[in-house]
N, CA and C atoms as a LAMMPS dump frame, in Angstrom:
ITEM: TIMESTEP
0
ITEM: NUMBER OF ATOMS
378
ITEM: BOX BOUNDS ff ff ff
-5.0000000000000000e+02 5.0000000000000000e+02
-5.0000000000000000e+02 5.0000000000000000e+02
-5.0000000000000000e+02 5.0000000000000000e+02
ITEM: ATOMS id mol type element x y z
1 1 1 N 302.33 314.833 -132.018
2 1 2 C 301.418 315.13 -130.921
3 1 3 C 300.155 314.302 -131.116
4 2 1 N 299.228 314.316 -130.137
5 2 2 C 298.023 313.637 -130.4
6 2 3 C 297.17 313.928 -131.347
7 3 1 N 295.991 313.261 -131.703
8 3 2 C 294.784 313.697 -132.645
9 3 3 C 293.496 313.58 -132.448
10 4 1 N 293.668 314.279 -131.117
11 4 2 C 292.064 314.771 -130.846
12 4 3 C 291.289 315.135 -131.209
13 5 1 N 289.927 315.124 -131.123
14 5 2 C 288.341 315.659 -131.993
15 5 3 C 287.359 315.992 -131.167
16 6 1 N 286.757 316.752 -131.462
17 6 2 C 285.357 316.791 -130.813
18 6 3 C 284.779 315.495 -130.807
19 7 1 N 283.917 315.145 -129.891
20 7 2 C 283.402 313.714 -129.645
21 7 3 C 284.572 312.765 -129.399
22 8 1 N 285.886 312.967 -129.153
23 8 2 C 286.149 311.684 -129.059
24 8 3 C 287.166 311.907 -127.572
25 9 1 N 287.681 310.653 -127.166
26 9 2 C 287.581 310.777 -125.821
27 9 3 C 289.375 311.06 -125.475
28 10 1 N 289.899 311.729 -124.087
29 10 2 C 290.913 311.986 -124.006
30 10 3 C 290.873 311.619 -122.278
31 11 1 N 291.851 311.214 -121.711
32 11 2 C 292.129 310.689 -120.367
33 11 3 C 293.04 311.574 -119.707
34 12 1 N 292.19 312.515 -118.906
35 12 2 C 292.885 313.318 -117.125
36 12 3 C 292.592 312.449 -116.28
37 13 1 N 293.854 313.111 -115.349
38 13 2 C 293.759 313.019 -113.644
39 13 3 C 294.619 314.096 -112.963
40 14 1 N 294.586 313.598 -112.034
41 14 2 C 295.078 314.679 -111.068
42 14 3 C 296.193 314.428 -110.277
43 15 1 N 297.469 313.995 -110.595
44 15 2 C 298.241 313.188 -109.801
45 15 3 C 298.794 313.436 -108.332
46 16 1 N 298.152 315.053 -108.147
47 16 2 C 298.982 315.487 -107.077
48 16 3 C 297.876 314.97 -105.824
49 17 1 N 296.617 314.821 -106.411
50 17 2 C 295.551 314.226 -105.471
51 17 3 C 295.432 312.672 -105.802
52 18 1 N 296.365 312.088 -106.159
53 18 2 C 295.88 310.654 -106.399
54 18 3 C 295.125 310.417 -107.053
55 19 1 N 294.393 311.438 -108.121
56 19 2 C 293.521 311.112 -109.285
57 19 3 C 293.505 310.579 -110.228
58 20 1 N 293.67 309.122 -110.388
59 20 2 C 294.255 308.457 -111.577
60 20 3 C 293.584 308.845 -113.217
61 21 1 N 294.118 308.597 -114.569
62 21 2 C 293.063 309.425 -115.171
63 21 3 C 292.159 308.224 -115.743
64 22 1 N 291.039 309.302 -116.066
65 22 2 C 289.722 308.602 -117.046
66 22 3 C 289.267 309.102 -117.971
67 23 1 N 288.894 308.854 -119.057
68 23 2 C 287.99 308.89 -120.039
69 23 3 C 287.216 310.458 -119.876
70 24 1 N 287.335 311.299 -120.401
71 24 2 C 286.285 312.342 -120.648
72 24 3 C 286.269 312.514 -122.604
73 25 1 N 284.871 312.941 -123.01
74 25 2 C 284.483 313.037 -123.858
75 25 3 C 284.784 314.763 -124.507
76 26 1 N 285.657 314.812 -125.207
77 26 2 C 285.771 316.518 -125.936
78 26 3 C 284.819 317.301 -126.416
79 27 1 N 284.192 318.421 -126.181
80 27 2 C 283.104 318.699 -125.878
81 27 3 C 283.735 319.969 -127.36
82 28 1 N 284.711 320.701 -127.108
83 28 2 C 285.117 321.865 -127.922
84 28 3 C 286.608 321.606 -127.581
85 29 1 N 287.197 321.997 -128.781
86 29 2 C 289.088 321.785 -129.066
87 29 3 C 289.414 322.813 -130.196
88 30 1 N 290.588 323.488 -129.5
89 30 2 C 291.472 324.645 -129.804
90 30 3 C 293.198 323.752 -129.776
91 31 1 N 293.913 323.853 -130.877
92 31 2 C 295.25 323.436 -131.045
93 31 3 C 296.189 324.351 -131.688
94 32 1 N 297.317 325.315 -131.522
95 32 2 C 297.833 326.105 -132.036
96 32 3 C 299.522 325.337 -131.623
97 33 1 N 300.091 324.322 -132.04
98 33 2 C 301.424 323.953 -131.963
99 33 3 C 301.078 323.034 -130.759
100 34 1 N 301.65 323.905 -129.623
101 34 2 C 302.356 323.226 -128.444
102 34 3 C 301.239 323.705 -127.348
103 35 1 N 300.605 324.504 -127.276
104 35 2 C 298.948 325.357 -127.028
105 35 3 C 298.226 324.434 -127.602
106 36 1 N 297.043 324.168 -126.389
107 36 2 C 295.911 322.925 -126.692
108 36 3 C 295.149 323.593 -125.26
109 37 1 N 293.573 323.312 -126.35
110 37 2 C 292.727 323.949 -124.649
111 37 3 C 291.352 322.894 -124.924
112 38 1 N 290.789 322.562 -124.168
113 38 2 C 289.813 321.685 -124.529
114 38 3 C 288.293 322.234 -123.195
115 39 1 N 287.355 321.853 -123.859
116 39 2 C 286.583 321.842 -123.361
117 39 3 C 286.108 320.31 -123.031
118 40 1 N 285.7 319.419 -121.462
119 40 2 C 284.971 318.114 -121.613
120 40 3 C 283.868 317.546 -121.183
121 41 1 N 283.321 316.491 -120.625
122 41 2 C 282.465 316.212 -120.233
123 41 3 C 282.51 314.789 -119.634
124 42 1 N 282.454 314.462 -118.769
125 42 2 C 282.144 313.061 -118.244
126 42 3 C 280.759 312.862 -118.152
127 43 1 N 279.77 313.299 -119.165
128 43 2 C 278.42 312.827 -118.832
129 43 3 C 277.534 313.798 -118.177
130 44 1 N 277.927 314.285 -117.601
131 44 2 C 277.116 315.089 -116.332
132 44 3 C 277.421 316.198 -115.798
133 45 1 N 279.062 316.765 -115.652
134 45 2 C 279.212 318.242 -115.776
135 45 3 C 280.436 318.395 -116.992
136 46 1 N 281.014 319.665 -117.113
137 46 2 C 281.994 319.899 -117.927
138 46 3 C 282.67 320.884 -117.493
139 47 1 N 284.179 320.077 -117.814
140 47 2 C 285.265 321.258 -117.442
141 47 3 C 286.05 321.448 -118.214
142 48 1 N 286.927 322.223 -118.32
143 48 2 C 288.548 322.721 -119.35
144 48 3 C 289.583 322.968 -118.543
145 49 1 N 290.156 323.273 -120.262
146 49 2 C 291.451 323.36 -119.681
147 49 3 C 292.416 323.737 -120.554
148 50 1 N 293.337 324.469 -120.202
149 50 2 C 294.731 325.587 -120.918
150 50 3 C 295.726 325.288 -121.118
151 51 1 N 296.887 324.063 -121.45
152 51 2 C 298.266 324.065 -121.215
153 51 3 C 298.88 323.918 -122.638
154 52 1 N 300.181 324.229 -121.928
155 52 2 C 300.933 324.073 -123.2
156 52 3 C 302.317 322.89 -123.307
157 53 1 N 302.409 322.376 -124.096
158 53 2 C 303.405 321.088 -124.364
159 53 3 C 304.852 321.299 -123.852
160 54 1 N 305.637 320.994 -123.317
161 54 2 C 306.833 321.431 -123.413
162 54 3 C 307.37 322.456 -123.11
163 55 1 N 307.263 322.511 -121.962
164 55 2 C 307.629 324.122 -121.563
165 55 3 C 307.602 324.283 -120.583
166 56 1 N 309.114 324.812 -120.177
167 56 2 C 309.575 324.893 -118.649
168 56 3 C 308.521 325.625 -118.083
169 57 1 N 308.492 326.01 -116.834
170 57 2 C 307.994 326.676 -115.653
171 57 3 C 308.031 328.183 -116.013
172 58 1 N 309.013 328.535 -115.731
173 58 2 C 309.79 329.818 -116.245
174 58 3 C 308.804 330.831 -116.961
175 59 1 N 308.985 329.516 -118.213
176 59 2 C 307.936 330.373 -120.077
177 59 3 C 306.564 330.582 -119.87
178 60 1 N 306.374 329.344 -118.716
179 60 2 C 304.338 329.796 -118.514
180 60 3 C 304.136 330.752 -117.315
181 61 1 N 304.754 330.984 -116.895
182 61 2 C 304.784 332.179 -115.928
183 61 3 C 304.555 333.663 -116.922
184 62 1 N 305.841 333.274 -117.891
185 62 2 C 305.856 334.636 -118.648
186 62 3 C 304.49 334.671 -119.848
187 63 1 N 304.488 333.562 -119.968
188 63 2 C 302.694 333.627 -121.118
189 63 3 C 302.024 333.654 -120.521
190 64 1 N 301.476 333.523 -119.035
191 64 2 C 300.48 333.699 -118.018
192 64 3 C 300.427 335.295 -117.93
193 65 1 N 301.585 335.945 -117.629
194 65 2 C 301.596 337.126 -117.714
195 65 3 C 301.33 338.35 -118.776
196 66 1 N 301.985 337.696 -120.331
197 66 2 C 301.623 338.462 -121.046
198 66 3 C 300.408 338.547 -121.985
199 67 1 N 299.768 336.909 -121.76
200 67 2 C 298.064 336.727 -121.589
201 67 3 C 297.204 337.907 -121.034
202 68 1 N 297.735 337.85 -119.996
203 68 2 C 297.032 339.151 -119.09
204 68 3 C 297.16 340.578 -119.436
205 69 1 N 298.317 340.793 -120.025
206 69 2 C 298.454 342.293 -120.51
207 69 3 C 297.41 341.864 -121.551
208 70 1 N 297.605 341.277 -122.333
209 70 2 C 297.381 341.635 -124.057
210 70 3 C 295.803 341.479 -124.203
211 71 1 N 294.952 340.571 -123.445
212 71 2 C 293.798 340.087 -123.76
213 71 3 C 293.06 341.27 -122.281
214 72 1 N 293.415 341.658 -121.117
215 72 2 C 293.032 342.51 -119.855
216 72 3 C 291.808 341.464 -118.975
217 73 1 N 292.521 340.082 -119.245
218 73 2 C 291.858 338.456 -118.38
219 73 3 C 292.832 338.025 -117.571
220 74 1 N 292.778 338.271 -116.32
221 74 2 C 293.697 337.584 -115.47
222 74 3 C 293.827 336.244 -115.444
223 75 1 N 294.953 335.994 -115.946
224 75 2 C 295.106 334.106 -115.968
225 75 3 C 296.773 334.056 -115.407
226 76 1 N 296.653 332.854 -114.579
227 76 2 C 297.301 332.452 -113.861
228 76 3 C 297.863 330.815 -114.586
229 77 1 N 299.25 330.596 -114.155
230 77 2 C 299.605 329.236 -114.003
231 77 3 C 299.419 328.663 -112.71
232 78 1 N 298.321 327.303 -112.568
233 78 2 C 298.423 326.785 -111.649
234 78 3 C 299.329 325.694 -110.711
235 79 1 N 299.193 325.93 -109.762
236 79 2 C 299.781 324.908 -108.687
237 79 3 C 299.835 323.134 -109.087
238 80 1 N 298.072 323.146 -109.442
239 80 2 C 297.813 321.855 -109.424
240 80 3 C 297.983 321.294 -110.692
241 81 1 N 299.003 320.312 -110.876
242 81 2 C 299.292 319.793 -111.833
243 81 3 C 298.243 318.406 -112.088
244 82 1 N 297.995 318.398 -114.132
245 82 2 C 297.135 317.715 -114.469
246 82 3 C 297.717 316.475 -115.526
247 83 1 N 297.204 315.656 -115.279
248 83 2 C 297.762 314.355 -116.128
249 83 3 C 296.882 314.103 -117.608
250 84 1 N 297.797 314.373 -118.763
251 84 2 C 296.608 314.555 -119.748
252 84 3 C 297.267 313.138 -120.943
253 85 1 N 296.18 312.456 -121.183
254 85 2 C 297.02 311.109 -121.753
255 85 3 C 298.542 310.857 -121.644
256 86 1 N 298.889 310.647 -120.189
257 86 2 C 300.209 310.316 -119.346
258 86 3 C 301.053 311.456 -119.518
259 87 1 N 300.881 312.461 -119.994
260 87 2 C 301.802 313.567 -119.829
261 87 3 C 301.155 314.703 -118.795
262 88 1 N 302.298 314.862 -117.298
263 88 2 C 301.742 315.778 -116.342
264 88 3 C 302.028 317.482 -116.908
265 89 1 N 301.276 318.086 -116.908
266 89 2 C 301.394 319.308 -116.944
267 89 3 C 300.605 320.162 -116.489
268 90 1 N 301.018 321.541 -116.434
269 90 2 C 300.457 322.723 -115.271
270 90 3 C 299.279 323.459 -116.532
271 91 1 N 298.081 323.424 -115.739
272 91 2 C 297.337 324.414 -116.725
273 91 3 C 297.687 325.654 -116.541
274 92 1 N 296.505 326.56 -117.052
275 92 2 C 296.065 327.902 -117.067
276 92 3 C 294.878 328.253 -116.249
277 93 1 N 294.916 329.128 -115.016
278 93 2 C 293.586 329.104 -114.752
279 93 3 C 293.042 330.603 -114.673
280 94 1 N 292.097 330.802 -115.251
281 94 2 C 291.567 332.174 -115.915
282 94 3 C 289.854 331.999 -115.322
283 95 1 N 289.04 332.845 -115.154
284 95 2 C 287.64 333.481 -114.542
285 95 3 C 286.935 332.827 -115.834
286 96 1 N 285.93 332.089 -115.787
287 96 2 C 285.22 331.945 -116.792
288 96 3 C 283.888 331.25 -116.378
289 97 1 N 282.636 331.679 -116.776
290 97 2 C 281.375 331.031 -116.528
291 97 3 C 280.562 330.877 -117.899
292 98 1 N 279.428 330.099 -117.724
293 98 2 C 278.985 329.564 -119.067
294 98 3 C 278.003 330.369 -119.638
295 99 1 N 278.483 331.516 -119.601
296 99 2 C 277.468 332.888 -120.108
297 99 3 C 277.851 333.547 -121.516
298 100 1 N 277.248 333.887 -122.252
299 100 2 C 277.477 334.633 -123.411
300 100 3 C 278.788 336.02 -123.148
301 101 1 N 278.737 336.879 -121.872
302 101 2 C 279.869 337.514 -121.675
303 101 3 C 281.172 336.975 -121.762
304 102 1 N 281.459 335.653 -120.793
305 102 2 C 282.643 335.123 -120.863
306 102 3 C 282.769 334.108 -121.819
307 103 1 N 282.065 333.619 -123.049
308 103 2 C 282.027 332.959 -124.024
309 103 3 C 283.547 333.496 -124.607
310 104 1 N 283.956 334.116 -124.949
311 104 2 C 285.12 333.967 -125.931
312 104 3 C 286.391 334.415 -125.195
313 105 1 N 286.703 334.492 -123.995
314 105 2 C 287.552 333.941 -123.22
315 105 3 C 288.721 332.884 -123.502
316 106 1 N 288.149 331.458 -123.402
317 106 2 C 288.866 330.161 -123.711
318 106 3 C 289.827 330.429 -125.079
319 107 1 N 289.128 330.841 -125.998
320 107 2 C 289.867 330.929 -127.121
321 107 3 C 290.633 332.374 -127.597
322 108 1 N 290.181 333.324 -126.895
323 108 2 C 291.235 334.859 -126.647
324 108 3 C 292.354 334.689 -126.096
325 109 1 N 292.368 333.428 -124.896
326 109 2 C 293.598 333.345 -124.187
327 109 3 C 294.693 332.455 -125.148
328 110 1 N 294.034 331.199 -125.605
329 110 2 C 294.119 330.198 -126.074
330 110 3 C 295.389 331.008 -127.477
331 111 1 N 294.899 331.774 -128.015
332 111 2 C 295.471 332.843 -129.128
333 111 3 C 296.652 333.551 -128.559
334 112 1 N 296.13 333.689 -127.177
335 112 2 C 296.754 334.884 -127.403
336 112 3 C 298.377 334.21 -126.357
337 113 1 N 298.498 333.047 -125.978
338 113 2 C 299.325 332.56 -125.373
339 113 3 C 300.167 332.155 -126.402
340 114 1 N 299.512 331.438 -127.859
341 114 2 C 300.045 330.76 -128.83
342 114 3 C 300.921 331.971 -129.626
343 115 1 N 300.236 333.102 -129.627
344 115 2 C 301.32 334.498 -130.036
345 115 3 C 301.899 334.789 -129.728
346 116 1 N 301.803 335.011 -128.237
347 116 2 C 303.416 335.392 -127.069
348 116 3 C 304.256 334.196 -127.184
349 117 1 N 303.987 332.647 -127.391
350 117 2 C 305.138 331.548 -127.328
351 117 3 C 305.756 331.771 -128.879
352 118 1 N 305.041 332.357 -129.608
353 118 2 C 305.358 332.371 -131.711
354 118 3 C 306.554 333.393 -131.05
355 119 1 N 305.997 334.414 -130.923
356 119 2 C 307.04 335.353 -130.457
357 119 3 C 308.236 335.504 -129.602
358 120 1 N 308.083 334.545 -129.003
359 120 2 C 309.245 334.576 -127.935
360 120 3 C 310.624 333.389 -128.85
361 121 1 N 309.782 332.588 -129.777
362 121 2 C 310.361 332.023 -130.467
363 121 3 C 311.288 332.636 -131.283
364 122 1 N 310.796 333.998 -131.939
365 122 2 C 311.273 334.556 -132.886
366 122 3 C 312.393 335.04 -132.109
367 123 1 N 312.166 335.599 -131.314
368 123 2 C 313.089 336.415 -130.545
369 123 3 C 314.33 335.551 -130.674
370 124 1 N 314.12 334.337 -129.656
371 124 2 C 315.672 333.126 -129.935
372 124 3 C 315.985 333 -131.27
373 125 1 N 315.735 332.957 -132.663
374 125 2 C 316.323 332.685 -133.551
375 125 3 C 316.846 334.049 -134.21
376 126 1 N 316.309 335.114 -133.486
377 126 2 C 317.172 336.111 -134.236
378 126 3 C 318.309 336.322 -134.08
């Protein structure tokens, strides 16, 4: 997989809008396997973002869902698919503002998606 850092730079777009990608700067980074959430910045505002590597439709429906039981944060899989250094994939989109309340959000979900996919794992090899 990649080897991203704080400060260093990673390339979105938006392919379903013709958004080719560019350069944003990693602002904050969470990695648990196949679970990666980043916080960025192009300079002037900052956004994130939730997905996970490899993984049908199906499985993020069901970690979208059991996100929501386990953490009581409604998060959703979105529609709009995102291009993250040439690989398209569907985020996570969950309520969050840049306030001390919703501060630990990003990384509750971030956990708690990476536990329901550990787990669902276990389940197949038993």
């Amino acid at each position: 997989m990649h080897h991203w850092q704080v400060g260093g730079t990673i390339n979105i777009g938006w392919p379903d809008f013709g958004v080719p990608e560019r350069g944003y700067t990693i602002v904050e980074y969470e990695q648990y396997g196949q679970v990666f959430r980043a916080r960025v910045t192009d300079g002037n505002k900052e956004g994130g973002f939730l997905v996970v590597y490899q993984c049908p439709d199906v499985v993020l429906e069901m970690l979208a869902e059991q996100a929501t039981q386990a953490t009581g944060i409604k998060i959703i899989v979105s529609n709009l698919r995102c291009s993250i250094d040439g690989t398209v994939l569907r985020s996570f989109d969950y309520e969050w503002r840049p306030t001390p309340e919703y501060a630990h959000r990003p990384s509750a979900l971030t956990h708690a998606i990476a536990d329901s996919l550990a787990a669902m794992r276990g389940h197949r090899d038993d």
